[in-house]
C-alpha positions as CSV (number, residue, x, y, z in Angstrom):
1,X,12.8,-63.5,-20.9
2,X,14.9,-61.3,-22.7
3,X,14.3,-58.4,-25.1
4,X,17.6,-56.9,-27.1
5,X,19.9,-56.0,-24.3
6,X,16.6,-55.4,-21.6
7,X,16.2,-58.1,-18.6
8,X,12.2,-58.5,-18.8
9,X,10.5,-60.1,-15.5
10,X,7.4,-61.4,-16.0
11,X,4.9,-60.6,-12.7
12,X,1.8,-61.8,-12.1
13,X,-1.1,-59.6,-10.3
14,X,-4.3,-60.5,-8.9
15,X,-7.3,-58.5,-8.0
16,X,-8.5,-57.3,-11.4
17,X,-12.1,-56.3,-10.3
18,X,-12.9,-52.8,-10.5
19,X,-16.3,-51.8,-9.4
20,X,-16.2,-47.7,-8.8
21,X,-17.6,-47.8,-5.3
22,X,-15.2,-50.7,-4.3
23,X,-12.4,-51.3,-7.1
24,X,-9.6,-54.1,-6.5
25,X,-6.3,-53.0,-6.3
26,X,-4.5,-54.7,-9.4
27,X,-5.1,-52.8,-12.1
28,X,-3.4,-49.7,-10.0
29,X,-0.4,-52.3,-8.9
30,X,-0.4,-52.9,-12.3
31,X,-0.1,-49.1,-13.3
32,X,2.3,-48.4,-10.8
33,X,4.8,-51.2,-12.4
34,X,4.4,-49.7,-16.0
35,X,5.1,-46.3,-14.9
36,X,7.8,-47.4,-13.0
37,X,9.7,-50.2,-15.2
38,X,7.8,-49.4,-18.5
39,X,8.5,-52.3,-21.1
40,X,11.0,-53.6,-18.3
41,X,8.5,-55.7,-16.7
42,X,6.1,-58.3,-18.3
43,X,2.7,-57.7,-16.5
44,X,0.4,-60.7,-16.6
45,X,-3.4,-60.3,-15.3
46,X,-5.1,-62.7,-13.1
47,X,-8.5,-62.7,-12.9
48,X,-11.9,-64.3,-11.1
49,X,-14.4,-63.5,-13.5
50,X,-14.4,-62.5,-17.5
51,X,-16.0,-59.3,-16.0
52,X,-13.0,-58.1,-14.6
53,X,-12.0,-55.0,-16.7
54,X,-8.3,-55.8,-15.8
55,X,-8.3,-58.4,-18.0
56,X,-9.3,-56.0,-21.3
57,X,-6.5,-53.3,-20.7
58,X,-3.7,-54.7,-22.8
59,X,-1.5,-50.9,-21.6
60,X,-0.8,-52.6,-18.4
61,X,-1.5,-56.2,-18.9
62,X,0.3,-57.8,-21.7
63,X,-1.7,-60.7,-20.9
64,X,-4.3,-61.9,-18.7
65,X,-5.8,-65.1,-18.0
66,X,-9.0,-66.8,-15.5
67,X,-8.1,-68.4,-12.4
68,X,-10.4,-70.3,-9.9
69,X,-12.1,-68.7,-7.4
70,X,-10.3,-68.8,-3.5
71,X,-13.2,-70.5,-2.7
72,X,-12.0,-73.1,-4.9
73,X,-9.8,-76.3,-4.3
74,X,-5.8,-75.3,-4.0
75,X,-4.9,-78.0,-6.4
76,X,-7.3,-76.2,-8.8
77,X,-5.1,-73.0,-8.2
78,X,-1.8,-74.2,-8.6
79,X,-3.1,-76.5,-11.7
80,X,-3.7,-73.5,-13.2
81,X,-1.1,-71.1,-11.9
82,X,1.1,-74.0,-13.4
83,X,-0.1,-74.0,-16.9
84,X,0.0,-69.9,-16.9
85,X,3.9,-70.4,-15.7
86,X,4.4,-72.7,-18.5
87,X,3.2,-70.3,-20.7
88,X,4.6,-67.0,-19.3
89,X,7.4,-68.2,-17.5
90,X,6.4,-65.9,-14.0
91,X,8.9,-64.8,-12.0
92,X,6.9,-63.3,-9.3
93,X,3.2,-63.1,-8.0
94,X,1.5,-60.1,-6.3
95,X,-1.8,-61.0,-5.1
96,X,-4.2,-58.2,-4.1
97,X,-6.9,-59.3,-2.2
98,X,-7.5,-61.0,1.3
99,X,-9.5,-63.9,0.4
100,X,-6.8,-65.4,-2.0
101,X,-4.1,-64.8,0.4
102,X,-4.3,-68.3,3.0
103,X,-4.3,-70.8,0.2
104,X,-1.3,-68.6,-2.0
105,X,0.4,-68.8,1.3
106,X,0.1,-72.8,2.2
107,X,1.0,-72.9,-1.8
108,X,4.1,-70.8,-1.0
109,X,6.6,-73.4,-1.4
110,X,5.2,-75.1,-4.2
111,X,5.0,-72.0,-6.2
112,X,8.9,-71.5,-4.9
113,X,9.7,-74.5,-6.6
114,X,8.3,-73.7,-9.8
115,X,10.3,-70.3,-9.8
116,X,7.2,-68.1,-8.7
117,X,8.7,-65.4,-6.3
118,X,6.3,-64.0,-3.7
119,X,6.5,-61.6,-0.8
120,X,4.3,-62.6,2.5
121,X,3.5,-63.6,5.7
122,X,3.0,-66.6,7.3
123,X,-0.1,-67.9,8.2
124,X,0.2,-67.0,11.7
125,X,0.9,-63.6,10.7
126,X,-2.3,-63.3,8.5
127,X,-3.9,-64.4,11.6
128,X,-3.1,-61.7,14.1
129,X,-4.4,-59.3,11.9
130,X,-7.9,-61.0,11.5
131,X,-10.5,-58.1,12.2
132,X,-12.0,-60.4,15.5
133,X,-8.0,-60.1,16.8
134,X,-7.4,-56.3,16.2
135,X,-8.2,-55.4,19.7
136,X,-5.5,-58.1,21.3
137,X,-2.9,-57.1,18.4
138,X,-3.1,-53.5,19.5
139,X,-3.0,-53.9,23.1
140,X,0.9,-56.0,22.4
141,X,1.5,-52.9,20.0
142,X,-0.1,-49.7,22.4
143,X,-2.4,-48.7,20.0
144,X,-6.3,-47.6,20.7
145,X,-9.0,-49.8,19.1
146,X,-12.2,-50.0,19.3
147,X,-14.3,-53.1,20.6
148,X,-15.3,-55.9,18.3
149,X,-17.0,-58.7,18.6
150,X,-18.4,-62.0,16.2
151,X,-22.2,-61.7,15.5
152,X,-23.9,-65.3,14.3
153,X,-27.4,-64.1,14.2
154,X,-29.6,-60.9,13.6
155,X,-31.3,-61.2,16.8
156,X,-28.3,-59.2,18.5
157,X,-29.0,-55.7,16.8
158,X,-32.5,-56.0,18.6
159,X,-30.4,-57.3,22.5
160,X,-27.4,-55.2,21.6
161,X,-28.2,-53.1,24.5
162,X,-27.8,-56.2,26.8
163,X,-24.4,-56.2,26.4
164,X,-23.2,-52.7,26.8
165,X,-23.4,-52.4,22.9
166,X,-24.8,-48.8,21.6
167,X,-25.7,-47.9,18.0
168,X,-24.4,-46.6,15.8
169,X,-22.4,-49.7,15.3
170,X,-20.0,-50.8,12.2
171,X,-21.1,-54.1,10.8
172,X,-18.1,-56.1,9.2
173,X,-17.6,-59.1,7.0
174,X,-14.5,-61.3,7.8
175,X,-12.7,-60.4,4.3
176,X,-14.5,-57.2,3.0
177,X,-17.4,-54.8,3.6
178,X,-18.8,-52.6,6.3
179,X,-21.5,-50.2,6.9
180,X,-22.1,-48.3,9.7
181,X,-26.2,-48.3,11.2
182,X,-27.8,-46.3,13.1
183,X,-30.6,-49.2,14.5
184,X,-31.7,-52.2,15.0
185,X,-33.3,-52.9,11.5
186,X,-30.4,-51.3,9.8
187,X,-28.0,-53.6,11.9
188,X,-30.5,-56.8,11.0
189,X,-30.2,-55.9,7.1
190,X,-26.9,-55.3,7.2
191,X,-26.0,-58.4,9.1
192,X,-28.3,-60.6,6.4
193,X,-26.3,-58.5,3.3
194,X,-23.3,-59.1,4.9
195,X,-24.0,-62.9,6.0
196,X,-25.1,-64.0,2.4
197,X,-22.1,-62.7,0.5
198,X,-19.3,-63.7,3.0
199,X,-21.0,-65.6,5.5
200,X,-20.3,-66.1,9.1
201,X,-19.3,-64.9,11.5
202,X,-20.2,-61.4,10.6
203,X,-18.2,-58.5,12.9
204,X,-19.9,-55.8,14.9
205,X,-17.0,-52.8,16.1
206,X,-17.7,-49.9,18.1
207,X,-18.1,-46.8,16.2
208,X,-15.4,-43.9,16.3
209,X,-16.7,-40.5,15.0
210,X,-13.2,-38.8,13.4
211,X,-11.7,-38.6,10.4
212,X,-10.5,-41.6,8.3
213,X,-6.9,-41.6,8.5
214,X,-4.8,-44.8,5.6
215,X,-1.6,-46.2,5.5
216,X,0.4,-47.9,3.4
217,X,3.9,-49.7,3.9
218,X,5.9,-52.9,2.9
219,X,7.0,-55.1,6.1
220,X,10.9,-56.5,5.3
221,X,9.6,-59.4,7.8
222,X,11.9,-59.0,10.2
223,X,10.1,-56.1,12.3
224,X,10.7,-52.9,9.8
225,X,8.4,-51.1,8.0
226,X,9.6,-49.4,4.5
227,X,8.2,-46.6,2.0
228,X,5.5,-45.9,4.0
229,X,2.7,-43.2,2.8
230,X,0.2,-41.9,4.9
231,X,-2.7,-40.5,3.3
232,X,-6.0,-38.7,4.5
233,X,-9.7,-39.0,2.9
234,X,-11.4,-36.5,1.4
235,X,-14.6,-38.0,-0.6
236,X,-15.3,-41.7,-0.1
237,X,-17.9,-44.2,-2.0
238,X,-21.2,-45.2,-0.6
239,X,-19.3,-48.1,0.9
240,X,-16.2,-45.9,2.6
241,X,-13.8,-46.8,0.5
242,X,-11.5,-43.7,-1.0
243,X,-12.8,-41.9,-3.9
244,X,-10.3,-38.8,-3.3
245,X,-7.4,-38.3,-1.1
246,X,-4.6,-36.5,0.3
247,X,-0.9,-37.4,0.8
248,X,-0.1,-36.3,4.5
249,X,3.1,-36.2,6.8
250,X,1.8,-38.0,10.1
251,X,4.2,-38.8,12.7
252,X,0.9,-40.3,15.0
253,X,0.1,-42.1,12.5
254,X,3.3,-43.7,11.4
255,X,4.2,-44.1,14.6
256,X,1.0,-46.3,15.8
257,X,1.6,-48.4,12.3
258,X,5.4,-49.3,12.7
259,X,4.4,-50.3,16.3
260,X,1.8,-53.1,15.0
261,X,4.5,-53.9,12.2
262,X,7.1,-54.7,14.8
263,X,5.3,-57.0,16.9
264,X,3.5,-58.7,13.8
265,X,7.5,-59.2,11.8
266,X,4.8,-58.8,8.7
267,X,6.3,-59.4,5.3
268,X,4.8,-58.1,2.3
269,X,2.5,-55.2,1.7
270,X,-0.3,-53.9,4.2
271,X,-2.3,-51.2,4.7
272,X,-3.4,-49.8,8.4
273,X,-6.5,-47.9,8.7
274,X,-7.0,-45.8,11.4
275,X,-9.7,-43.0,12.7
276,X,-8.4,-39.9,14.5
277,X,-11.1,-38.5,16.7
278,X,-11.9,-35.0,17.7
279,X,-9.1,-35.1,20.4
280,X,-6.7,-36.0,18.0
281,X,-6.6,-39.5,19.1
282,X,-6.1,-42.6,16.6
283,X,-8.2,-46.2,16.7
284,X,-7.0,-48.9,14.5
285,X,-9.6,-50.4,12.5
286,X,-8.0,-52.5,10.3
287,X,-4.8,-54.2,8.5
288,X,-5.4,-55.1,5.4
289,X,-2.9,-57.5,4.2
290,X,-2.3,-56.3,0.6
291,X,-1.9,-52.8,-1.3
292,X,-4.7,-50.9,-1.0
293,X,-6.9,-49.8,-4.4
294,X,-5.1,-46.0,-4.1
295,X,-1.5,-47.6,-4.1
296,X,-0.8,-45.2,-7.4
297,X,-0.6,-42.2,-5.0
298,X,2.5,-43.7,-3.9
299,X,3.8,-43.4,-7.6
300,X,2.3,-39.7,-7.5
301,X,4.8,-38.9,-4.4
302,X,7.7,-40.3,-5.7
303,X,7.3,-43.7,-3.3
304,X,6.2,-46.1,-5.8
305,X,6.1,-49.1,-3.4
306,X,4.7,-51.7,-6.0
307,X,8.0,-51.1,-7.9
308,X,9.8,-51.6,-4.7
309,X,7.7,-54.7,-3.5
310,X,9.6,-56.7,-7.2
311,X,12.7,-55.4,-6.5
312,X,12.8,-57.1,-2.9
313,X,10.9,-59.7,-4.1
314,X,14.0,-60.3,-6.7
315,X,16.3,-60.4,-3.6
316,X,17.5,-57.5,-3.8
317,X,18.1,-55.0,-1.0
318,X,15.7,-52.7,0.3
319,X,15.7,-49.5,-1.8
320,X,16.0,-46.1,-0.3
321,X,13.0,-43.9,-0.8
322,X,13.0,-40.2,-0.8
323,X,10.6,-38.2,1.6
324,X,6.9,-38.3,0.2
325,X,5.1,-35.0,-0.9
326,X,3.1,-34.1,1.6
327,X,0.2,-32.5,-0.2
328,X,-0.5,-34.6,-3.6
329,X,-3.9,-35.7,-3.9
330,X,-5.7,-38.3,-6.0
331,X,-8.8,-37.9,-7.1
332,X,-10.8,-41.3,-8.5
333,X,-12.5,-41.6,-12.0
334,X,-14.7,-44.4,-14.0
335,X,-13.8,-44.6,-17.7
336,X,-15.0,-47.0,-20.2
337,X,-12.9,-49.6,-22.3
338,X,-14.0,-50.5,-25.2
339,X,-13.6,-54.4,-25.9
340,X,-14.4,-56.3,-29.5
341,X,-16.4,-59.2,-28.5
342,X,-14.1,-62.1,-29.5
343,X,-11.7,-60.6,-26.6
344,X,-14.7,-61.1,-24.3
345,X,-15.7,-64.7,-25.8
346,X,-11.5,-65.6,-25.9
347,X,-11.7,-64.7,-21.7
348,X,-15.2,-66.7,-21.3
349,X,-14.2,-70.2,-23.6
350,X,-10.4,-70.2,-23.6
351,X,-10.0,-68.3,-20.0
352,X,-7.4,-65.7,-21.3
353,X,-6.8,-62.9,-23.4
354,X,-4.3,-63.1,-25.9
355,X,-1.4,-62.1,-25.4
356,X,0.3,-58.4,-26.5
């Protein structure tokens, strides 16, 4: 698409949900490509559910449409990825959450065909990163991590002890979600929760007391880790995830992550969580295989990596980056958009907004 003498690429981004105590990351990918490419770059919203506010913010989605959920059939998917594209004409596709990621992968070279771009591992890649495999990745990588192990009913929070297992205890879902309990009913509850929304197996990990300790990079695929931006938390929702952080220089830290990107050869964004204990020690907890929901911090230290991610995902080389500034924080807000109801009724009947 072409506007006077500007090149315009149309992108599509995923992960549109923004609840405050556990927000998707694409409406701040989105940001991140505005502020970096301003009118430059077409930004088209995918979303799950009409309550997604992504789909109502028209300064960083020109347009945004309904999709299937993962759970879904993958011919529903690309049906409807297919008549987007014949609207919008995508050139590339950033998904932003995990559950979406397996079927947009097996799609991969359909979605090549139709002249979707994308940017991410393979299958077996996803897989070595699943939570149940983090303690075998890291052992490859020589990086500390804690114990975990796949729970199928609640009547292990009550025998934990049987097995060497000591509370407090992190309780995982597969994709998303943890919590941390301090018992045996608290480990039952949290099990059920966990169970019912993302089902089984549900994860148990040994708990690390330290301080939370993030990541983020873009693997080239080939071993390399680029732009990374490491980034300490300093206020976090009722569900751990960061409501305020800091931009830090940590060699430990970057260190322990490019070893797990070199023996995964990831390709596409990640993010590497990690605990640093009293000693000064790190444990991996988890990859995440997608841009994390405080990705604009990267813009805020002159590292935008979504920008990046399109500009290798348009085959061009990898771009230099300058040293991130150690010391930048981000501090989390809520704000409210104000939507007429025939946007809301155009998302529910037609499944898109129209278009800016």
């Amino acid at each position: 698409m072409k506007t006077g003498h500007r090149r315009v690429r149309t992108v599509a981004v995923t992960g549109l949900n923004a609840k405050p105590d556990n927000p998707g990351p694409g409406v701040a990918v989105a940001r991140c490509l505005r502020e970096a490419l301003g009118r430059d770059v077409r930004i088209v919203g995918l979303g799950y559910d009409a309550m997604d506010p992504g789909l109502y913010l028209p300064r960083y989605f020109d347009a945004a449409f309904l999709t299937p959920y993962p759970s879904n059939t993958e011919e529903a998917l690309i049906s409807r990825l297919a008549d987007i594209h014949a609207k919008e004409k995508l050139r590339a596709l950033i998904p932003c959450l995990d559950a979406e990621l397996p079927s947009l992968i097996r799609l991969g070279p359909r979605l090549t065909t139709m002249g979707i771009r994308t940017f991410l591992p393979s299958l077996d890649q996803l897989r070595l990163r699943d939570k149940d495999r983090l303690p075998e990745l890291a052992k490859i990588a020589g990086v500390s991590c804690p114990s975990i192990r796949p729970v199928n009913h609640a009547g292990f929070f009550h025998a934990c002890h049987k097995e060497g297992w000591r509370y407090p205890m992190v309780v995982k879902g597969i994709f998303y979600d943890a919590q941390v309990v301090f018992g045996a009913d608290e480990g039952a509850s949290a099990f059920r929760r966990i169970a019912a929304e993302w089902g089984l197996p549900v994860l148990v990990q040994r708990f690390v007391e330290g301080e939370e300790h993030n990541l983020v990079a873009i693997g080239d695929g080939d071993g390399a880790m680029l732009g990374a931006v490491t980034m300490k938390k300093r206020a976090v929702t009722a569900k751990g995830k960061a409501w305020a952080g800091i931009c830090t220089h940590d060699r430990a830290l970057l260190d322990a992550a490019s070893a797990l990107v070199s023996v995964l050869r990831w390709r596409g964004p990640l993010e590497v969580e990690m605990i640093r204990d009293r000693r000064g020690n790190y444990h991996l907890v988890e990859i995440n295989p997608r841009f994390p929901a405080w990705i604009y911090l990267t813009h805020g230290v002159g590292r935008n990596l979504p920008a990046a991610l399109l500009h290798l995902m348009m085959g061009k080389p990898a771009p230099s980056f300058s040293e991130p500034l150690a010391g930048t924080m981000f501090v989390r807000y809520a704000e409210e958009t104000i939507v007429p109801l025939s946007t809301y009724e155009s998302v529910v009947i037609d499944g898109n907004r129209q278009n800016a």
